[in-house]
C-alpha positions as CSV (number, residue, x, y, z in Angstrom):
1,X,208.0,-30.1,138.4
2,X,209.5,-33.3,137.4
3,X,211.8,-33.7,134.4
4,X,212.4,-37.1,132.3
5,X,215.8,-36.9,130.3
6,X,216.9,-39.8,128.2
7,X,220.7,-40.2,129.1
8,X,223.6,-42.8,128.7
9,X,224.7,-43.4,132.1
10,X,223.8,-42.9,135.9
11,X,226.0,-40.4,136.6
12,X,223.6,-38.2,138.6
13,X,223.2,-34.6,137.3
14,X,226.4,-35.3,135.1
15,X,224.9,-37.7,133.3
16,X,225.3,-37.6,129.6
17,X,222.7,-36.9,127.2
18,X,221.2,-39.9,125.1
19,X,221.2,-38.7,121.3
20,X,218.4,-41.0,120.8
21,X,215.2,-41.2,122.5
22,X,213.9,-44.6,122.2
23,X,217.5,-45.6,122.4
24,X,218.9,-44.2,125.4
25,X,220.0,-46.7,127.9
26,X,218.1,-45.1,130.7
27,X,216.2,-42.0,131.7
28,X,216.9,-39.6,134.1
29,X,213.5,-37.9,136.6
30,X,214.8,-35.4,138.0
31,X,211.7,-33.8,140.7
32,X,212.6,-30.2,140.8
33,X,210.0,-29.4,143.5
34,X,211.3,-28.7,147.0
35,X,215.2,-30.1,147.1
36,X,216.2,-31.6,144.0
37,X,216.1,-35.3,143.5
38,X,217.3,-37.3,140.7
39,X,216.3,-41.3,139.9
40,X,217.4,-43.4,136.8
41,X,214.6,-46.1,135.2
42,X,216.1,-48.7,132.7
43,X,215.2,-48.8,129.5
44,X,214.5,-52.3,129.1
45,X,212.9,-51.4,125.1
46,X,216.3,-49.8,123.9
47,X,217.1,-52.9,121.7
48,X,214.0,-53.7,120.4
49,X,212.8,-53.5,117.1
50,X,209.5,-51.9,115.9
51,X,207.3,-49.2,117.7
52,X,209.9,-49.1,120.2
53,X,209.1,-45.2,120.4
54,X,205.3,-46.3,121.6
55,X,206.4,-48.1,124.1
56,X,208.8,-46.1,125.7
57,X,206.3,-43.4,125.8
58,X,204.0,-45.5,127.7
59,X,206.6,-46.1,130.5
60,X,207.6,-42.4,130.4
61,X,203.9,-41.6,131.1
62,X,204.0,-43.9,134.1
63,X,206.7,-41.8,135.5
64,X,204.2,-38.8,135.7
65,X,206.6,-36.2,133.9
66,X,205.7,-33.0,133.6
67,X,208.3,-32.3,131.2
68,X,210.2,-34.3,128.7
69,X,213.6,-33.2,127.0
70,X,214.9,-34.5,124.2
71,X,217.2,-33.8,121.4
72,X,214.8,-35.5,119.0
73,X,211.6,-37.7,118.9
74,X,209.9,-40.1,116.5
75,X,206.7,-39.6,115.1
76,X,205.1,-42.7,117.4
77,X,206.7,-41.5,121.2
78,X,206.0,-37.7,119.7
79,X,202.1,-38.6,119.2
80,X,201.9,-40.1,122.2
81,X,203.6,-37.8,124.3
82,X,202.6,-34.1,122.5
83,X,199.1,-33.7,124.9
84,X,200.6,-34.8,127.7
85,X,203.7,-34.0,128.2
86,X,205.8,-30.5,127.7
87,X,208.3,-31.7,124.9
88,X,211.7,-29.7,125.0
89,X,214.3,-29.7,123.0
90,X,218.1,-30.7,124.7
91,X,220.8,-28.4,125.1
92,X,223.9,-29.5,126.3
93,X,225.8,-32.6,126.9
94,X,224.8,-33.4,130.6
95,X,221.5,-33.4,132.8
96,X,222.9,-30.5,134.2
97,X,223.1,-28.7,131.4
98,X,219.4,-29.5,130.5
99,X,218.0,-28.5,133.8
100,X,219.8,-25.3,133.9
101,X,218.7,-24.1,130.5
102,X,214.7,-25.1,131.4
103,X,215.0,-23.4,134.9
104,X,216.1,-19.9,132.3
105,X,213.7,-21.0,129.7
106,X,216.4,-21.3,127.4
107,X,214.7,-24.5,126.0
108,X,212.7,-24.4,122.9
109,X,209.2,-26.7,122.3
110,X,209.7,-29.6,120.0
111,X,206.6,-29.4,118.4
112,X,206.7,-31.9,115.6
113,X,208.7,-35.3,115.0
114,X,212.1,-34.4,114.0
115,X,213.5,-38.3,113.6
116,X,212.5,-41.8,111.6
117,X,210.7,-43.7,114.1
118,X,211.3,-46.6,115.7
């Protein structure tokens, strides 16, 4: 299974949690299949203005997630995303935090927009 998880920093599975989706300066994949493995992708849309949410969705659905955690999503990234990607919502301050709480299914479905877009 692998995991996108928007995040501040590169600090491997300590990385912190991005409050923002669209605004987060990169996002973690984290492939939980096999040994786990954990890769960072820029993103280069964080300060632009306008449908930025759109757009980051279209380079989070070039990563081939399976799942995508968030603490919240605008409408735009959450249309784009809802029917093809499992949308969680983040718990916890770290990647590790987030990928323990999936692997218990402690995570809960975002299932609607829960921010302004962008």
């Amino acid at each position: 299974m692998r995991v996108v998880i928007p995040v501040e920093d590169t600090n491997g599975l300590d990385a912190k949690l991005s409050r923002h989706f669209g605004r987060a300066n990169f996002f973690a994949v984290v492939d939980l299949d096999g040994e786990t493995k954990i890769s960072f992708e820029r993103n280069v849309e964080q300060e632009e203005i306008g449908g930025r949410g759109r757009r980051v969705s279209q380079k989070i659905l070039e990563l081939k997630p399976d799942v995508l955690v968030a603490y919240r999503i605008g409408p735009g990234a959450f249309a784009k995303l809802k029917n093809r990607v499992r949308i969680y919502k983040a718990e916890g301050r770290s990647v590790k935090d987030v990928i323990s709480a999936l692997m218990i299914g402690k995570l809960q479905p975002i299932t609607e927009a829960e921010c302004e877009g962008d």
